[in-house]
N, C-alpha and C positions, 0 to 999 in steps of 0.2 A: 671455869676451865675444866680439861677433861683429858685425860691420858690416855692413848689410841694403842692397843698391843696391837702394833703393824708385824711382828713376828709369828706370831699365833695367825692373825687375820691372814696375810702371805700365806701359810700353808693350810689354811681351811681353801682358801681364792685358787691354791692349784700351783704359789710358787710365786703373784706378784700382787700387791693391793694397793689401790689406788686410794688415799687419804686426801678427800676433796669435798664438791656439793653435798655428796649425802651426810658425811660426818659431819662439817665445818657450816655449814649453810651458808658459801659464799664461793662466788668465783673469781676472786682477787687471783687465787693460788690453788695449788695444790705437789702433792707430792706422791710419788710412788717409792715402793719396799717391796725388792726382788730377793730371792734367791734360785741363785742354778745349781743343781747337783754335778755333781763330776762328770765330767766330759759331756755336758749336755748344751745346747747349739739351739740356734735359729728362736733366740725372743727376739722380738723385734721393736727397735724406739724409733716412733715417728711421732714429734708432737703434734704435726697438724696445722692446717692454716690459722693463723691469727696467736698461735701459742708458741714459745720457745721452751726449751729444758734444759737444766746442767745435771750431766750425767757423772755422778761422784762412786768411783768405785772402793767400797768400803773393806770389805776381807777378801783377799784373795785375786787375780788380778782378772781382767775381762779382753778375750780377743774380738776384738769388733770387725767389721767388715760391710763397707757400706761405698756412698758414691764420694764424698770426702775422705774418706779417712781406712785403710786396713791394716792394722795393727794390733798389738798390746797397749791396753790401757791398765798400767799398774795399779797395784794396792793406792790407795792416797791419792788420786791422780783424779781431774776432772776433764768432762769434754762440752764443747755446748754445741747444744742444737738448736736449728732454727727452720721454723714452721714448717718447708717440706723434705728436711734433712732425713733420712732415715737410713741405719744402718740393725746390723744384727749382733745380737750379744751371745756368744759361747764362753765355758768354764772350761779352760785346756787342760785345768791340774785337775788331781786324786780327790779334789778336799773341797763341800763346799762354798760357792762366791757368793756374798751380798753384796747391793748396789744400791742406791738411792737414785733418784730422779726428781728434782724440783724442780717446779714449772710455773708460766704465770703466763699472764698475755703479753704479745708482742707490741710494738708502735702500730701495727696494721691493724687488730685483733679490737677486743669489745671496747 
């Protein structure tokens, strides 16, 4: 086993890194590690055909805006997405947001 600095890795990646095939050598699963800076808007989570996500926001809260859902996603708070779900993550406070993203495949999917 092997410990993955997703914090470091996120800001070499530009702010989000994906922890999947190329680390883990499998596609059972995999996870993303964001961060937004303050007041910063338009990431975008779509898992995709065949895949779902739950989106766990971890420090700081996440306003989303998408075809389900436009709101506040508080600190602690989860949401989940499903294969062509897609919405947008912005940081409305001063201070930066992390967020996690784990994913795997769906009933449809491999």
């Amino acid at each position: 086993m092997k410990a993955h600095p997703l914090r470091e890795l996120s800001r070499e990646a530009g702010g989000e890194y994906v922890l999947g095939l190329n680390d883990l050598d499998t596609h059972a699963c995999y996870m993303i590690y964001g961060e937004l800076k303050p007041g910063e808007e338009s990431r975008e989570v779509r898992p995709g055909q065949g895949h779902e996500e739950i989106l766990l926001a971890i420090s700081g809260d996440l306003q989303i805006s998408g075809s389900r859902f436009n709101g506040l996603l508080k600190e602690g708070e989860a949401m989940h997405f499903r294969e062509d779900d897609s919405c947008f993550l912005g940081n409305p406070s001063d201070e930066k947001a992390v967020y996690v993203l784990a994913g795997g495949h769906s009933a449809s999917g491999h």
